[in-house]
Each structure stands twice: as C-alpha cells, then as structure tokens.
N, C-alpha and C positions, 0 to 999 in steps of 0.2 A: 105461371104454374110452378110448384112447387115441387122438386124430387123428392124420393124416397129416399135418408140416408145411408139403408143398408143396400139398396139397389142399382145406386145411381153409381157408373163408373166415372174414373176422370177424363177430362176433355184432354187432358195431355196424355202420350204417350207415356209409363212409368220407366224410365231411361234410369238404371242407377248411376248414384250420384257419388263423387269420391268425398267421402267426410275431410275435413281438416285434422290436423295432428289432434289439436285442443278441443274440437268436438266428438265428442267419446259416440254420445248416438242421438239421431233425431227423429221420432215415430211421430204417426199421424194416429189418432184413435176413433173410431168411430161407433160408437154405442159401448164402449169397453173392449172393441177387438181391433188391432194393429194392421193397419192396412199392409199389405206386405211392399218391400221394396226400398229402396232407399232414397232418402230425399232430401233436398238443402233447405233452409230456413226458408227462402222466399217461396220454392211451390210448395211447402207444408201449409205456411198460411195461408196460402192464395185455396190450398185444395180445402180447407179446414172450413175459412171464410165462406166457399163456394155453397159447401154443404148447410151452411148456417148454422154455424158455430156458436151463436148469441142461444142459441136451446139449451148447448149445455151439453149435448150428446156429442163434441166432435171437437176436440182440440188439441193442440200441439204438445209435445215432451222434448225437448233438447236438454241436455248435457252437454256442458262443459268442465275442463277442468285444469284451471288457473290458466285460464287465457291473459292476455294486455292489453292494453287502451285500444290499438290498433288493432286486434280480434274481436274482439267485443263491441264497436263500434256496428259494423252492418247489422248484428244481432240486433242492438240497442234500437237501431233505427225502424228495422225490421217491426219489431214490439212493441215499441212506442217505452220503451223501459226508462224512467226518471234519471238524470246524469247523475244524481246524488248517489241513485241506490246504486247504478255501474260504478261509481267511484269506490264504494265501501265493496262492492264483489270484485275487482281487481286487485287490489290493495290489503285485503283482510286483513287482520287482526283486529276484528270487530268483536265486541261484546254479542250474547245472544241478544236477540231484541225481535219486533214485529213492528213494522211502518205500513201508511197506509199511503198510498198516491194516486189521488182520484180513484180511477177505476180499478187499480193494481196492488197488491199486497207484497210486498219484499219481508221475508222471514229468514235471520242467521241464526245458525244452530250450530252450535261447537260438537266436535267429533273426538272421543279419546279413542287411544287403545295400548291395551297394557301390554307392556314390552318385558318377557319373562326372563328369567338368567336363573344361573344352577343355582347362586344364593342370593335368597331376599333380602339378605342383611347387606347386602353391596352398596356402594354408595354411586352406582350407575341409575339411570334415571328409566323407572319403569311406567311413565307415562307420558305418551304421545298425545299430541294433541294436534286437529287441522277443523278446518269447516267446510260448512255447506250452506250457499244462502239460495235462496227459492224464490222468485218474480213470480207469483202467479195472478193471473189475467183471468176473464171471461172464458176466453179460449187457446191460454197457452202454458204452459211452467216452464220456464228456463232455470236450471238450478246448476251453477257454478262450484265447485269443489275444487276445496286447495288441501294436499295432505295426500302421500300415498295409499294410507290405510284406510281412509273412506269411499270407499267403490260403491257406486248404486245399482249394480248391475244386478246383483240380488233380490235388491227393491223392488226395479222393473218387471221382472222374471215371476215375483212373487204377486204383485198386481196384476199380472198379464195372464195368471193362471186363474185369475177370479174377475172375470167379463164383468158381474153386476156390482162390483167394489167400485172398478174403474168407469164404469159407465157415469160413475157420481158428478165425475168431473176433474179439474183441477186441484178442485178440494183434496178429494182420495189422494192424490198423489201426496201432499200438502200434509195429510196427515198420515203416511207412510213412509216418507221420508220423516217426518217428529217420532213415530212409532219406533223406527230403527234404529235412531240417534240416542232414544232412552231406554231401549235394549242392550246398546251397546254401554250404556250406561253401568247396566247389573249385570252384565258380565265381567268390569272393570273393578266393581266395588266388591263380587266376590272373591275374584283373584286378589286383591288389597286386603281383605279380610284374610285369608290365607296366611298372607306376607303377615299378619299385623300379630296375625295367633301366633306365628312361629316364632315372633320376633319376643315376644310377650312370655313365653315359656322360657327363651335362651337367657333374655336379662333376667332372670331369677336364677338362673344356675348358678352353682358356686365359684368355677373357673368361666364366667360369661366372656365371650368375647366382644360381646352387644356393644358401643361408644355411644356417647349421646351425639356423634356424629352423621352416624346412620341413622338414628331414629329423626335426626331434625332433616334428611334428607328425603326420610319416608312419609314426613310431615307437609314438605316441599312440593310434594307429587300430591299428597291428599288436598292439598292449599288450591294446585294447578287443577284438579276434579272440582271442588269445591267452586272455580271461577265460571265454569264450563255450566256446572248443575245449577246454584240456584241461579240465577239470571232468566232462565228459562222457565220459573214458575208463571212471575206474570205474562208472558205470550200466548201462554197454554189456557191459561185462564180466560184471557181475551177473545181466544178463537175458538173454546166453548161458549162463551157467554151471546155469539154474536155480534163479534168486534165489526163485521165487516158479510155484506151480503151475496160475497165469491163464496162465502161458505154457508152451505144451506142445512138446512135443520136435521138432514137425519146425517151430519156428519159432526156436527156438533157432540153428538154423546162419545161420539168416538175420541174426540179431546180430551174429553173429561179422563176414560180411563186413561189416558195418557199422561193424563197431569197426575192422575193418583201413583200410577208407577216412579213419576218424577217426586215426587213428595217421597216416598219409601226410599230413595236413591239418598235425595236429602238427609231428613235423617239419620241415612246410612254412614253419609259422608261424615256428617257432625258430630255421629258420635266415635268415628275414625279420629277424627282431629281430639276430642277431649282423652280418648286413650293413649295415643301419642303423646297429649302433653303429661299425663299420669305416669306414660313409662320413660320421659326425660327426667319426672324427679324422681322416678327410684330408680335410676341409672347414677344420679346427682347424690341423691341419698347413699347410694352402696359406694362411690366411691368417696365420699367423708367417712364414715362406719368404717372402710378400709383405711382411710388415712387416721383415722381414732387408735385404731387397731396396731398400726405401726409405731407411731407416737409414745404407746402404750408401752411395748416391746423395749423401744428404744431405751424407754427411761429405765425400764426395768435390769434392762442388761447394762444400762449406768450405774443402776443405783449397786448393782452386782460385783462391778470393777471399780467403784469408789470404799469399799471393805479395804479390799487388800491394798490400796493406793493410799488410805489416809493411814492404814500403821505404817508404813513402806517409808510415806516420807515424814513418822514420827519418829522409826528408829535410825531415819536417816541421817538426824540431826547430830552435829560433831558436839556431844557432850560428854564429859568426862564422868558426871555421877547420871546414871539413869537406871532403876528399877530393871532386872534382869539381864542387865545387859554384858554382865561374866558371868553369869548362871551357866552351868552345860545343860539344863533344860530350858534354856530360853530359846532358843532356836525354835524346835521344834513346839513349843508350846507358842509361839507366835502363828506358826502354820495350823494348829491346832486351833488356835480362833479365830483366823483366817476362815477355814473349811466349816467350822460350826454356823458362824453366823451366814456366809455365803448358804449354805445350806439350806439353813430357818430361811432368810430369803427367796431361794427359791421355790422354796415351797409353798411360801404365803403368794410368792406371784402366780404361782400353777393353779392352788386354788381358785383365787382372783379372776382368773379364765387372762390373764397379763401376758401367759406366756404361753 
C-alpha cells in the first residue's frame, strides 16, 4: 500500500539535527513545500526515498560551501556522487560546463560580483569571481559554493515562496540557481558599463588623468567576466534542448530564456572589450599628439635661441677688419636684428599653432 505524500508523517521522530560548519542547509521537499525541521544528509534521503522520491515530487537540497575531501566524502557516498565530479567541486577553479554521469547531472557556473570603489579609474580589481557546481539526481541537488559573494539563501527563499516552481523537481532548483548566476551577470556588466562611460568621457578631456594603465586593467576584469560568460552558452543550450531526462519538458523553456539573457550579457561583454581596446589607442594616440606637440615647441624655442647664438659667435670671432665692428651703431644695430628676426619668428611659430 502506498502513502499519501502530503499526508504521510515520518516513521522517525523529527529530532533537530546540528548542521556542520560547511553545510550551510539541508531541506527535505515534498510537493514544493519544506518539511519543517532539521535534518542530516542520511534521514533526508532515507525520508525522501521513503516517500518515493523516483515521482519526482519529493527530494533533497543541501548546500554546501567549500567543503574538503574529508567533508564531502559521507555526502558523496550518501548520493552516489561520481569521484570525478567531487574532485572538480572541492578543488574549483573549474571552467563552466554541464557533465552527465549515468543518472546524475553535475553543472559549474561561475559567480561574479563587482567590487565598487570611489574611483573607476583605479587600478584595484573590480571583479570578484567564485563558483557554484550543482549534482543533481532524481531526487536530490547538492550544490557546493566556493566564494564569499555567492549565497543561495536568496534562491531558496525565492523558490520556497513559489510551492508549484519547486514542486518541478530538482530541475527548478537547477535552473534557479543558472537564473541567479546570469542575473548576477547584468547587474555586473551594468555597473562596468558605468565604469566604462566614465572612463571614456575622462580620456577625452584635455588635462585627462586616464593611463592606458587603468584601461588595460579595466580590460583585465572585463577579460575575467568574459571567462565566466561565454562558457556558459553551451550548457544552457543543452539543458534546453533536452541534454538529459532529470530535466523535464516544461522546465526546458525556462532555459531557453536563460540562455537568451546569457547571449545579451555576451554581447554586452564583447562589445565592453572592443571599447576598451578603442580607448587604449586613443589614450596611445593622445599621448604621440602630445609628444608631437612638445617636439614642436622644442624646436621652435631652438630655432629662437640659435638667432641670437649664430651672430654672438660671428662677432665673436678675434678679427681685426669686420664690417661694423667700430661703428658706434653697431651694437645696437646688432640687438636690432637680433629682436626683428626673433620676432618674425615667433610669430610664424604662433601662427603655425608651434607655440
């Protein structure tokens, strides 16, 4: 005989259970609503199983967050989790990607979040980055998170206020944790946008302070988004299309818009990087133009003090007959075309825009 799963209570007493440091939370779900209480990995599935959890209507959520070999271990065993995919969720610094292991989906999704300061032009690093990979089962999702700035408690909170979302399944979860990661996405790439306009008005001012050292910095961080976003097209792709039959058809359309916000990100990003490289050469460009400009200057305030330097060392010369040279206007008629030509000079440089 078969229970009811919204009726049927547990055979055990619901005794709360002390979570471990690295287990953030562990619910039990049943039709979309959290059974109350708290509980460890083994009576979550033992209650979840009991209920007959292969329907679809009744499965586990743990969180963790940057557990080691040694914590994650009774989990693994617990869930039957592939040693592969525990290795890549202990260890991080994974690429985004989506693996399939027999009955099991393991999905890593990179997590930014833009780290603000009084000025954009700083050469401090305004982008954070950690992850979140996702085991999801028939009837379980254990999702792993490394990084302070990606909390899922929001997630949960936000599924747990919508009973017929979460009733979907593991899936729901599956694609509300992808939903939040490219949220978090356009919130990142308008704050960057921001930084990019402001940065983009300064290099055109006349006294800019702008270096093409900050912009290849701000270029650095768009580089580190860029590594995060696309990666994540083909996964998205896959788990609309039907990659895998933990994910059932009416959670498939929900992918899709997911990947379309992740394409708008894209784009966003790539044409962040083509501006950035636009505003290194006219950062490149303004500072030749200034060095042209000085150059310019230079020669012209030479060509100014080689007047009065080539008569200076022609009447310098120890000779006994030279043209003017016992005149009592010869003095002054020297300084007199001295001051003319200097003169005519600068005035052809002033025109010239020289001076």
């Amino acid at each position: 005989m078969k229970l009811n799963s919204r009726s049927r209570l547990s055979t055990e007493p619901n005794i709360p259970v002390p979570l471990s440091a690295y287990v953030v939370d562990c619910a039990v779900y049943i039709d979309g609503h959290r059974l109350p209480g708290r509980w460890s990995h083994e009576r979550a599935v033992r209650e979840v199983r009991d209920r007959g959890g292969d329907e679809g209507n009744a499965f586990v959520w743990i969180g963790l967050h940057e557990p080691d070999d040694e914590q994650i271990t009774g989990i693994a065993e617990t869930f039957g989790l592939h040693e592969l995919a525990v290795e890549d969720a202990v260890h991080a610094h994974n690429r985004p990607k989506l693996e399939r292991y027999e009955d099991m989906l393991f999905a890593v999704l990179k997590t930014v979040c833009y780290v603000g300061h009084a000025e954009p032009t700083t050469s401090a690093e305004l982008v954070e980055t950690g992850e979140v990979m996702a085991f999801v089962g028939r009837d379980f999702v254990v999702t792993v998170r490394h990084g302070n700035h990606s909390g899922l408690h929001d997630v949960r909170l936000k599924l747990e206020e919508d009973p017929e979302q979460l009733a979907l399944g593991p899936a729901a979860v599956l694609h509300a944790l992808a939903d939040h990661v490219v949220d978090s996405y356009l919130e990142v790439t308008d704050a960057i946008e921001a930084d990019i306009d402001l940065m983009e008005v300064e290099v055109f001012e006349p006294r800019s302070q702008v270096g093409s050292e900050q912009i290849y910095v701000m270029k650095r961080e768009v580089l580190e988004l860029r590594r995060a976003v696309m990666p994540l097209g083909q996964p998205l792709r896959r788990l609309a299309e039907g990659y895998s039959s933990l994910i059932p058809h009416e959670v498939r359309s929900y992918f899709r818009d997911v990947d379309d916000h992740l394409t708008t990100v894209a784009e966003r990003v790539s044409g962040f990087d083509e501006l950035l490289t636009t505003l290194v050469d006219a950062v490149l460009a303004k500072i030749t133009m200034q060095q042209n400009n000085d150059m310019r200057k230079i020669t012209a305030y030479a060509g100014l003090i080689s007047v009065p330097t080539m008569i200076a060392g022609i009447y310098g010369m120890n000779f006994d007959y030279m043209p003017e040279l016992h005149q009592p206007w010869g003095y002054p008629a020297v300084w007199l075309v001295i001051g003319t030509v200097c003169t005519l000079m600068y005035r052809t440089f002033r025109r010239n825009q020289w001076l």
